[in-house]
C-alpha positions as CSV (number, residue, x, y, z in Angstrom):
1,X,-5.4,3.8,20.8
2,X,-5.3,2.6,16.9
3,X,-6.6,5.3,14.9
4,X,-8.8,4.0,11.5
5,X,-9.6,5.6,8.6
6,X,-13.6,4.7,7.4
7,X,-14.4,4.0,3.5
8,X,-17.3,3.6,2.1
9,X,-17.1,0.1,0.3
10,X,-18.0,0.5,-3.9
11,X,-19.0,-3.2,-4.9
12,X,-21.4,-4.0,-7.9
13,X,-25.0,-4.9,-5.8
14,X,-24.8,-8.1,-8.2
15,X,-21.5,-8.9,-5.6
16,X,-22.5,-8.0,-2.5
17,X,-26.7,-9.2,-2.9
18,X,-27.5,-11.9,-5.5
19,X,-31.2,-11.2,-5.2
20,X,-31.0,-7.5,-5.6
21,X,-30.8,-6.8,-9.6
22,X,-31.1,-3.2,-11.0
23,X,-34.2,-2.5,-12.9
24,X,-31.9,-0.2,-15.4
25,X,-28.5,0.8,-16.8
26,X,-26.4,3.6,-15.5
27,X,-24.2,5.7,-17.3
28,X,-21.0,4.6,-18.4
29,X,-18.2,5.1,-15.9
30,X,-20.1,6.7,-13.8
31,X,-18.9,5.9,-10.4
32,X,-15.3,7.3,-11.8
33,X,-15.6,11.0,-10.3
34,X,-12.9,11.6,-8.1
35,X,-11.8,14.7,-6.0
36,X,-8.3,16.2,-6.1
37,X,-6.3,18.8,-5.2
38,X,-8.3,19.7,-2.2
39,X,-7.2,23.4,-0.4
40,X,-8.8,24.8,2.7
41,X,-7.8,28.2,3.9
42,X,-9.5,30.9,5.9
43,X,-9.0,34.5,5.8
44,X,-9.1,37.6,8.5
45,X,-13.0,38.1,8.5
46,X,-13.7,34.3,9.2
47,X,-14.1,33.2,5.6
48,X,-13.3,30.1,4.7
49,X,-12.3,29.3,1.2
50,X,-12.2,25.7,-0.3
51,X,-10.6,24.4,-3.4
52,X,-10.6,21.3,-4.9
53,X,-10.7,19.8,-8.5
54,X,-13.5,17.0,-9.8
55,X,-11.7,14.9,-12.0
56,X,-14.5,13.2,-14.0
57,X,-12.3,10.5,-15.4
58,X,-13.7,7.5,-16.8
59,X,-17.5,9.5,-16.9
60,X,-19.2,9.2,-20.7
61,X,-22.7,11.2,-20.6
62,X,-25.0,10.4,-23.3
63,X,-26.3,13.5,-25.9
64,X,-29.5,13.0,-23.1
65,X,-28.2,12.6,-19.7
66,X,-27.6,15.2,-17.0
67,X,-24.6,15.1,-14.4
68,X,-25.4,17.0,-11.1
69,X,-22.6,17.6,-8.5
70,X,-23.1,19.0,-5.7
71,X,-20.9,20.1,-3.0
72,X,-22.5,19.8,0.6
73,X,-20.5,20.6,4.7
74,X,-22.6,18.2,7.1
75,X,-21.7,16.8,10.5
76,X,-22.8,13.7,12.6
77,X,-25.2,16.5,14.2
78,X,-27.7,17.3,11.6
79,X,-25.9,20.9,10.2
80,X,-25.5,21.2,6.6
81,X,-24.7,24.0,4.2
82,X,-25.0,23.2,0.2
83,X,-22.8,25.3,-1.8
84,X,-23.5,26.1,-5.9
85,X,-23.9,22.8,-8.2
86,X,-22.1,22.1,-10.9
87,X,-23.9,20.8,-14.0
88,X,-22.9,18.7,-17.2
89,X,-25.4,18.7,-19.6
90,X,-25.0,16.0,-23.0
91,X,-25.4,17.4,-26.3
92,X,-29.3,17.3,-26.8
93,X,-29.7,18.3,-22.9
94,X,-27.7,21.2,-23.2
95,X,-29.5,22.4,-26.0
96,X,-32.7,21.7,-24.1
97,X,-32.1,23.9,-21.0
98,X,-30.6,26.7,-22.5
99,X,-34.3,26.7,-25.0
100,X,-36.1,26.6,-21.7
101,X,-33.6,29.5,-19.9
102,X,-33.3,27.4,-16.7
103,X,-30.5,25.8,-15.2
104,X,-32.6,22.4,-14.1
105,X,-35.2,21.0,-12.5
106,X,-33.4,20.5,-9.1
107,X,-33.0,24.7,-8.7
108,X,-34.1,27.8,-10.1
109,X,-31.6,30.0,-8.0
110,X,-28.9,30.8,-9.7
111,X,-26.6,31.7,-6.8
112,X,-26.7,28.0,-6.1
113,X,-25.3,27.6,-9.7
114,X,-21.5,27.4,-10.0
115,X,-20.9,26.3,-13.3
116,X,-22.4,24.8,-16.5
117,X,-20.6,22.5,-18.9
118,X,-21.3,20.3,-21.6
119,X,-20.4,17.1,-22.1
120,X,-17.4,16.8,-25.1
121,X,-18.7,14.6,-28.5
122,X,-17.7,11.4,-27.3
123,X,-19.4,12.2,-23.7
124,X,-16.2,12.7,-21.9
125,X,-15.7,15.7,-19.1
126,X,-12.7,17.3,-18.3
127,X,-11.4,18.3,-15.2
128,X,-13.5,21.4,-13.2
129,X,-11.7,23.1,-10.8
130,X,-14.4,23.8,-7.9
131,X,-13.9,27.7,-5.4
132,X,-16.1,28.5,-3.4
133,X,-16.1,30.8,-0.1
134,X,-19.0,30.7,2.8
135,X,-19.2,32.0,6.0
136,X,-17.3,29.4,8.4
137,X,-19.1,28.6,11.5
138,X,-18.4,26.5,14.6
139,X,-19.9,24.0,13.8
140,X,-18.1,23.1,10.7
141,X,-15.2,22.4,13.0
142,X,-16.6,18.7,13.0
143,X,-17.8,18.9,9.4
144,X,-16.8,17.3,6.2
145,X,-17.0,18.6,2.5
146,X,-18.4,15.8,0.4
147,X,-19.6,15.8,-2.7
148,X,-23.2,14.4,-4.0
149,X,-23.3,13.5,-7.7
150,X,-26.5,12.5,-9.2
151,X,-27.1,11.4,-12.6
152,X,-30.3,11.4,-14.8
153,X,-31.4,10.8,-17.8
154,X,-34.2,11.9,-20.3
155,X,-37.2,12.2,-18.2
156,X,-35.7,11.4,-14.9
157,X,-35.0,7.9,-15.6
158,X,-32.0,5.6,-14.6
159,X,-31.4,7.9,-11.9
160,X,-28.0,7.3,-10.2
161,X,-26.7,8.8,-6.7
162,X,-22.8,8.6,-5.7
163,X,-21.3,11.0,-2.5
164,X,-17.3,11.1,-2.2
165,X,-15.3,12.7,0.8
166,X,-13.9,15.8,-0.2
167,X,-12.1,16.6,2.9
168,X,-12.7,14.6,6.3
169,X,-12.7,18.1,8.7
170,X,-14.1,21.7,7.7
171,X,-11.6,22.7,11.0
172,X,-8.1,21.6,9.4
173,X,-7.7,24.5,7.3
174,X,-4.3,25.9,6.0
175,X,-1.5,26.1,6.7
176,X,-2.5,22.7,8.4
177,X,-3.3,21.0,5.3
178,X,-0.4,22.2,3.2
179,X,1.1,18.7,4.4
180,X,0.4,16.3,6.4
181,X,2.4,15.2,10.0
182,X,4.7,18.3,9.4
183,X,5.8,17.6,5.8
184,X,6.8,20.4,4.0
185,X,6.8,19.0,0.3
186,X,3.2,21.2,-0.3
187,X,0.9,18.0,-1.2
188,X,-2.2,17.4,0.8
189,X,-2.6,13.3,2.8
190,X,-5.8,12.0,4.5
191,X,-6.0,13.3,7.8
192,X,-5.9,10.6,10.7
193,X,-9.0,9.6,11.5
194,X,-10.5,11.0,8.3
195,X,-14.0,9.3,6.6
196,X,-14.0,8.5,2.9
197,X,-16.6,8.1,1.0
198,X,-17.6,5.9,-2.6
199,X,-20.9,4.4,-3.3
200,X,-22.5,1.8,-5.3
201,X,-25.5,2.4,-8.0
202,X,-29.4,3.5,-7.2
203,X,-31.2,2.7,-9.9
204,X,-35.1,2.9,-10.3
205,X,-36.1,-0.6,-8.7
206,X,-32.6,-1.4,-7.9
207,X,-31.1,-1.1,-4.5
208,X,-28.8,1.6,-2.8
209,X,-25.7,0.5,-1.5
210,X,-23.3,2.3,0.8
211,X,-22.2,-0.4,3.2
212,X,-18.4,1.4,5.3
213,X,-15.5,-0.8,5.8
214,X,-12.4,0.5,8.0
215,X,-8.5,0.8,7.7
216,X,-6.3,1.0,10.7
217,X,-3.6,3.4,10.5
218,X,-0.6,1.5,10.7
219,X,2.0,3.0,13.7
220,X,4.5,5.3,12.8
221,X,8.5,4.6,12.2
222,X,10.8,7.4,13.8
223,X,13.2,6.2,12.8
224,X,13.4,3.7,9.8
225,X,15.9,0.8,9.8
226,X,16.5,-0.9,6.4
227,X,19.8,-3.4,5.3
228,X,21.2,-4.8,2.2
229,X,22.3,-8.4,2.3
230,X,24.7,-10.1,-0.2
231,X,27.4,-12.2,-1.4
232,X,31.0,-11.3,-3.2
233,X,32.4,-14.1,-4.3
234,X,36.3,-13.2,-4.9
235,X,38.8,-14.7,-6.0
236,X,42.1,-15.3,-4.1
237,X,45.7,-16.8,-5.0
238,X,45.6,-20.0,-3.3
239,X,46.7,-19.6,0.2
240,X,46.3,-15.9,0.1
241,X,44.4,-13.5,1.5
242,X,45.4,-10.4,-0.9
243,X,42.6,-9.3,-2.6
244,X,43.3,-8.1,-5.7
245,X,40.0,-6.6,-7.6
246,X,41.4,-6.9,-10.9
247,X,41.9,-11.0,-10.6
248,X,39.2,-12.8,-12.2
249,X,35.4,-11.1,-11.7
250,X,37.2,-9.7,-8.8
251,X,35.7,-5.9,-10.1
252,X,32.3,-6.8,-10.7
253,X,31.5,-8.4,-7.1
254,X,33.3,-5.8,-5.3
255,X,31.2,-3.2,-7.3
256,X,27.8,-5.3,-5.7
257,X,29.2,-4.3,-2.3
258,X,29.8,-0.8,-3.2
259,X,26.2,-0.8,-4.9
260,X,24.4,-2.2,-1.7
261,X,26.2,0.5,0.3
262,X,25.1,3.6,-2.3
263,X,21.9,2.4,-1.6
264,X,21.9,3.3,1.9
265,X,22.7,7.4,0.9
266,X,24.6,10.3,2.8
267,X,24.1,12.9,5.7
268,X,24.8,15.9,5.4
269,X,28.3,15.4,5.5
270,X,28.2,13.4,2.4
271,X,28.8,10.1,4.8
272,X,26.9,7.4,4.2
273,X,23.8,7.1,6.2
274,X,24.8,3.5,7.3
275,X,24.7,2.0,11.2
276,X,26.5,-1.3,10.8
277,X,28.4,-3.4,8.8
278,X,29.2,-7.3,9.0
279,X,31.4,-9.6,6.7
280,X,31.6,-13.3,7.3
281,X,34.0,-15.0,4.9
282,X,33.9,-18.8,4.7
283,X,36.3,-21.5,2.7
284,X,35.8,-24.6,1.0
285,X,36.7,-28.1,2.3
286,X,39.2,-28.6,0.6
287,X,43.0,-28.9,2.5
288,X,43.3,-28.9,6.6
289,X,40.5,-27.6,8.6
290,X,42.3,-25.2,10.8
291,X,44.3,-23.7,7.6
292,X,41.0,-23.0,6.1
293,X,39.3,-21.0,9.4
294,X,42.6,-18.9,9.8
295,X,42.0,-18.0,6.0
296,X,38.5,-17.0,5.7
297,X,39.2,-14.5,8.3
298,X,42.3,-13.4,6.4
299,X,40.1,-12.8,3.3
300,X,37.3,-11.8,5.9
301,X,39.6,-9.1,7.4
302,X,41.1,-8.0,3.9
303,X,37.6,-6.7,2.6
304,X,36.8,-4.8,5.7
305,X,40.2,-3.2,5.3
306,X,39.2,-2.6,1.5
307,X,35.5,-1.3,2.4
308,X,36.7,1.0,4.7
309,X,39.7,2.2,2.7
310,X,37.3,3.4,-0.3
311,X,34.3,4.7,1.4
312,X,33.5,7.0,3.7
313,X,31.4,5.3,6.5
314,X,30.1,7.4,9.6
315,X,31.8,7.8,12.9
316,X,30.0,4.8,15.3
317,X,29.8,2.7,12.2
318,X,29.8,-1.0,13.9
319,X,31.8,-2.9,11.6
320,X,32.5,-6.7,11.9
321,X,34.9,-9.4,10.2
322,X,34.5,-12.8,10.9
323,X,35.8,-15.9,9.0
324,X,33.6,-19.2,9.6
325,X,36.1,-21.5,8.1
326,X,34.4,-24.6,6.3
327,X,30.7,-24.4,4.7
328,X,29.8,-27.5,5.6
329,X,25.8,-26.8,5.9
330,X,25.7,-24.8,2.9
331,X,27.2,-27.8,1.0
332,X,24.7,-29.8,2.5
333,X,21.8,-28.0,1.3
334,X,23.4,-27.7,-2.5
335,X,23.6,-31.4,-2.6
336,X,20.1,-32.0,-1.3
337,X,18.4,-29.6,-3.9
338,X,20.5,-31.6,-6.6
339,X,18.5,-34.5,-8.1
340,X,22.0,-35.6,-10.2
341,X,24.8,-35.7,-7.2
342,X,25.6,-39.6,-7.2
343,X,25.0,-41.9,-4.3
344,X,23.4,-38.4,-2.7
345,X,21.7,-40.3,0.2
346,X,25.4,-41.7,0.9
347,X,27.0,-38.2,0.3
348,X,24.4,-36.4,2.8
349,X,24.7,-39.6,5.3
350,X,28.6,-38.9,5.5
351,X,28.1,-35.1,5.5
352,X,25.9,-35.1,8.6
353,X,26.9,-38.0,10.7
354,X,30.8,-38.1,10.4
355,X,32.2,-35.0,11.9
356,X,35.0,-32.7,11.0
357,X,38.2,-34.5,12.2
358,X,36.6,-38.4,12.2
359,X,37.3,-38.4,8.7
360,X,34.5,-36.8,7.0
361,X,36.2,-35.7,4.2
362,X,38.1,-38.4,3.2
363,X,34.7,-41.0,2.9
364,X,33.5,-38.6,0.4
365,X,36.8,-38.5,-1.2
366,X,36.4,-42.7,-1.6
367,X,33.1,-43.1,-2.1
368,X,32.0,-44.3,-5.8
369,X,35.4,-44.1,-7.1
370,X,35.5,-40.4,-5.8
371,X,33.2,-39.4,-8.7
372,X,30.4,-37.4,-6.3
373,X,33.6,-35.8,-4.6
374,X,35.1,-34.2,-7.7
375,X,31.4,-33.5,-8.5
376,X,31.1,-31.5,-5.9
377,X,34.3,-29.4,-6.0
378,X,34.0,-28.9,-9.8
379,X,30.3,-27.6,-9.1
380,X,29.9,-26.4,-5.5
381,X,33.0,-25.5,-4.2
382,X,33.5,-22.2,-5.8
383,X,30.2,-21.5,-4.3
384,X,31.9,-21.8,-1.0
385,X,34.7,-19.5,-1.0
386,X,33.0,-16.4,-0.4
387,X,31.9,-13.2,1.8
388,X,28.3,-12.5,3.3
389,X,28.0,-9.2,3.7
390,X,25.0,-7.0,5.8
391,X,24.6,-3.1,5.7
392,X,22.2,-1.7,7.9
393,X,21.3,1.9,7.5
394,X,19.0,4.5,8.3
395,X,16.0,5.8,5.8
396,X,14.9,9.5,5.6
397,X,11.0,10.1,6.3
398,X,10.0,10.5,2.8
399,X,7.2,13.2,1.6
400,X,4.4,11.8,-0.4
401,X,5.8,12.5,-4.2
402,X,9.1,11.3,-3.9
403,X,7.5,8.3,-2.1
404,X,5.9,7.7,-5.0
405,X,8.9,7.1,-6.6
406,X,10.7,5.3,-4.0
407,X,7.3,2.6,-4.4
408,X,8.1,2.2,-8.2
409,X,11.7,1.4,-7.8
410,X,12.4,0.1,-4.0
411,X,9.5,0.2,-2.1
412,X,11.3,-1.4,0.7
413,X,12.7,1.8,1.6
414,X,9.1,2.7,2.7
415,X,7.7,2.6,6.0
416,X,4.2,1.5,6.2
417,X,2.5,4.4,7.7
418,X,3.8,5.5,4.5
419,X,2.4,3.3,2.0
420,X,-0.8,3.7,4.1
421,X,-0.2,7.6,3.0
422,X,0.4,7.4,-0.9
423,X,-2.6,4.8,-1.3
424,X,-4.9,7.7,0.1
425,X,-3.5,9.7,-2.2
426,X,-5.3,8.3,-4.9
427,X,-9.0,7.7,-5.7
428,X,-10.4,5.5,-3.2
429,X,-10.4,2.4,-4.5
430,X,-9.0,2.5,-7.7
431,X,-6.4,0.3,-8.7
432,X,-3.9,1.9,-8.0
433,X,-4.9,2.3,-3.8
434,X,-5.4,-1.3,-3.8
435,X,-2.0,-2.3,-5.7
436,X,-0.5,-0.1,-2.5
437,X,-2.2,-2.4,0.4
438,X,-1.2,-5.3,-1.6
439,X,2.2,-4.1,-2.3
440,X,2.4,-3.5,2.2
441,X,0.7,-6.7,2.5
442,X,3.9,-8.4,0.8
443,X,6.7,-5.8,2.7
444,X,5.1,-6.6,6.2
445,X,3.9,-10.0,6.0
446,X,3.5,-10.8,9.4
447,X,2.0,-7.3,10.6
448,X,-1.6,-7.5,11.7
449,X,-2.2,-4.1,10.3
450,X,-1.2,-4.8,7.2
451,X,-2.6,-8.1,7.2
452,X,-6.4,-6.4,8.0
453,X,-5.9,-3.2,5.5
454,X,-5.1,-5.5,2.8
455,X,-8.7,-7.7,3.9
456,X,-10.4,-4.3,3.8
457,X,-9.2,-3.9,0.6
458,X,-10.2,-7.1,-0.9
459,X,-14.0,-6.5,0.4
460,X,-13.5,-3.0,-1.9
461,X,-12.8,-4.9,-4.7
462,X,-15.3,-7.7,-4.3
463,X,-12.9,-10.3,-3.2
464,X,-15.1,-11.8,-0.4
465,X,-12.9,-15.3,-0.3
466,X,-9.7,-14.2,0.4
467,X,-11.3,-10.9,2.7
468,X,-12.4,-14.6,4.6
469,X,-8.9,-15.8,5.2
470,X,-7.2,-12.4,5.8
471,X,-10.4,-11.1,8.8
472,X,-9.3,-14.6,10.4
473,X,-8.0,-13.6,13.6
474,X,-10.2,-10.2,14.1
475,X,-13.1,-11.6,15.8
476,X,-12.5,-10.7,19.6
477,X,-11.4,-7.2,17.9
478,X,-13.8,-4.2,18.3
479,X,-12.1,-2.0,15.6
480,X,-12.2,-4.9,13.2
481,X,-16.4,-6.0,13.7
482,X,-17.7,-3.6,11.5
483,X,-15.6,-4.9,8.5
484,X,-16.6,-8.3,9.3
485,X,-20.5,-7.5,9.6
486,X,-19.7,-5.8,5.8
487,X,-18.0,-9.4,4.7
488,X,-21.0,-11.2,6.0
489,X,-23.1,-8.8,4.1
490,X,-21.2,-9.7,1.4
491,X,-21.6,-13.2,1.5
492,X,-25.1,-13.2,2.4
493,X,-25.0,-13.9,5.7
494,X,-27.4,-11.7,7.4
495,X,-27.8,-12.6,11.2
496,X,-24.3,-13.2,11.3
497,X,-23.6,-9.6,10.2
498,X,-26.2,-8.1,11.9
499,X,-24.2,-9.6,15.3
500,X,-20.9,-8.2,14.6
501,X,-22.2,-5.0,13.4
502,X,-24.2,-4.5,16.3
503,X,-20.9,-5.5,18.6
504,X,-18.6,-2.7,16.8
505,X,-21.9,-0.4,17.5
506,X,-21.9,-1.2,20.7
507,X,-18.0,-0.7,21.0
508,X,-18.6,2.9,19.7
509,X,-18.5,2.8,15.9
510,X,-20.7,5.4,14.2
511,X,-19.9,3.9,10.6
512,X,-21.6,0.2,12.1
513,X,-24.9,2.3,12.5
514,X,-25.2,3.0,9.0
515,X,-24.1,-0.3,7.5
516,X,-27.2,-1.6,10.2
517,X,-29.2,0.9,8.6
518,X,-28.7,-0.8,4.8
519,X,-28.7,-4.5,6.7
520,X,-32.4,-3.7,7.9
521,X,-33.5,-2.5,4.3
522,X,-31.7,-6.2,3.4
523,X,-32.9,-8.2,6.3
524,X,-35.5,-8.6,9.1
525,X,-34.3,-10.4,12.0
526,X,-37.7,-11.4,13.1
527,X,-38.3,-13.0,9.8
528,X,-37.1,-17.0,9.8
């Protein structure tokens, strides 16, 4: 069965409901707080100990505004445990409750108090590294740690709320989360199946927001199969086969072939990591037909003599040499992308309806004076006389840093599931997790998962239209209903939301019930 991962969708209420305007401003940036870092663990006498950083980022808090944070285990069954706030307190306010010797209006115990901060001159916040320990329980098994934020200003005013997953199950403690599906590189992943959570703004006389969207986990690749395609053109003697890398730009097209097999890396043995190789040399038309097949695989066979004389490919290697002779069809498709070969209907006309030995070559050679002929050997020909090459190889598993990398400089190398990996890595999203679903979207353009995560992403960042094209397709699909009630929430589109939410409820999905629960606050059915 395909797992998902549930997010709750952050879009401005003036995208997702037209007639719902807030009555006031919120702070600046102040949907930016993130959590990082996050570290479960529990000890011998059943404590368990959690870990995590709030990373504040793009938050400004005016010289009068209060930031509350508070960190909160709940489950689906009603159990709850809050553990101690975390305040940050603007200039004026900080002055305020220290004056008045309490914390804040929302507590007077200060057990429940973890830490007190205040706001830098320009408003910003640093990074707070939250501990905590608490008793575990059973119950928390099924728990998540999520953390409320509320703001408020002067007088209780322009009151925001926000709640972000911390960590999608109390019961995955460490070593479990020390990596994630056996990775040993010590950085923490979502955990399959996991609930995020963002939400939008409350505002006094504005609307509260939460609606969930969905990502399916995309399947797993054991084992990764990648290959590097090419062309060498090299230069031969006439007649010859010898390949001589110092002739010409003999050097610099052999070096392509020896990067595109790099690429592919070593064992442990320091042999290449590669599963097959295949050259197919081909000629130009120029001379007798059969001379020209025996000499492409001449030349074809002299480069897989070269390749394997100066690398070290693994035992089983498949390699193949094959020379095709005559490039007919590329030719073809040169002279039909050029708007300046002469007499081009004629030229193509002869290139596709005479054949080989009926004289083909000869009515180009007389046609116009023999002008589009020469043409074409002055221009195209050398473009004939090559070697395709294709390496297939193996790629590693990657752990989630060095995948990182691997996504800023060859994120073909990646697998999916792995993309799906590094873009819950970062804030949910943020730019950065949707450039990742865009970035799979383009590496697996046919794949249905990556096709659906990437419309899930678009409904995250207010892109109902093209959310539209790329949920085409999902309808008859259970896992996929409650993302489309969330687009037809979006759009405005009430009773056509309200039916495919109430579908993926019926189907089992616990995130539809909520997202009905906003729709009813947004819509009555019995009303025309």
């Amino acid at each position: 069965m395909m797992k998902i991962k549930k997010l709750f969708l952050y879009v401005l209420p003036a995208l997702l409901l037209p007639d719902c305007l807030a009555a006031q401003d919120v702070p600046k940036g102040s949907l930016n707080i993130f959590t990082e870092n996050v570290r479960l663990h529990t000890d011998g006498e059943k404590r368990l100990s959690i870990e995590f950083d709030i990373n504040p980022g793009g938050i400004l808090i005016s010289a009068n505004e209060q930031l509350v944070m508070n960190p909160l285990i709940t489950d689906h069954q009603g159990n709850s445990l809050a553990l101690p706030s975390v305040f940050v307190n603007g200039r004026r306010r900080n002055r305020v409750e220290r004056r008045m010797k309490q914390i804040s209006r929302h507590t007077s115990d200060p057990e429940m108090v973890y830490k007190v901060v205040r706001a830098g001159r320009k408003g910003g916040v640093d990074k707070i590294r939250y501990r905590a320990a608490v008793a575990y329980e059973p119950w928390m098994d099924n728990a998540g740690l999520y953390l409320q934020s509320e703001f408020c200003g002067c007088g209780g005013n322009g009151q925001e709320f926000t709640e972000r997953l911390v960590a999608a199950s109390m019961g995955d403690t460490a070593p479990d989360l020390a990596g994630m599906d056996g990775r040993d590189d010590g950085t923490t992943g979502p955990v399959p199946g996991a609930t995020a959570v963002a939400s939008c703004t409350l505002t006094a006389g504005g609307c509260a927001l939460t609606p969930y969207v969905t990502f399916f986990e995309p399947a797993r690749e054991n084992v990764k199969r990648r290959s590097e395609e090419g062309s060498a053109y090299i230069t031969y003697l006439p007649g010859s086969a010898l390949l001589q890398p110092s002739l010409a730009d003999n050097h610099g097209e052999l070096e392509k072939i020896a990067e595109s097999l790099s690429l592919a890396g070593s064992d442990a043995q320091g042999n290449l990591a590669i599963t097959g190789v295949s050259i197919t040399s081909w000629a130009s038309p120029e001379g007798a037909w059969d001379t020209n097949m025996k000499l492409s695989q001449k030349r074809a066979d002299a480069l897989k003599r070269y390749i394997e004389d100066g690398f070290s490919l693994p035992e089983g290697c498949r390699f193949t040499s094959e020379g095709k002779g005559e490039d007919w069809e590329k030719l073809a498709e040169l002279v039909q992308a050029d708007p300046h070969v002469e007499s081009k209907a004629e030229v193509l006309r002869i290139m596709t309806q005479t054949g080989i030995f009926d004289g083909r070559e000869k009515q180009l050679m007389g046609l116009a004076g023999g002008r589009p002929y020469r043409y074409l050997m002055q221009r195209y020909f050398p473009l004939l006389r090559r070697s395709d090459y294709r390496i297939e190889y193996t790629v590693p598993v990657f752990g989630l840093e060095y995948g990182k990398e691997i996504l800023e400089h060859r994120p073909g190398m990646l697998s999916q599931y792995e993309l799906y990996r590094i873009a819950f890595s970062y804030p949910m999203g943020s730019p950065t997790f949707c450039k990742v679903f865009h970035t799979a979207r383009i590496l697996f353009p046919t794949d249905r998962t990556s096709q659906f995560n990437l419309g899930a992403t678009c409904l995250l960042e207010g892109k109902a239209g093209e959310a539209v094209a790329l949920l085409q397709g999902f309808e008859n699909d259970p896992l996929a209903w409650n993302n489309l009630g969330v687009l037809y929430m979006m759009q405005g589109r009430y009773k056509d939301a309200h039916a495919y939410l109430n579908r993926a409820v019926g189907s089992g999905n616990r995130e539809a019930v909520k997202n009905l629960k906003i729709l009813k606050g947004l819509w009555n059915p019995k009303e025309k």
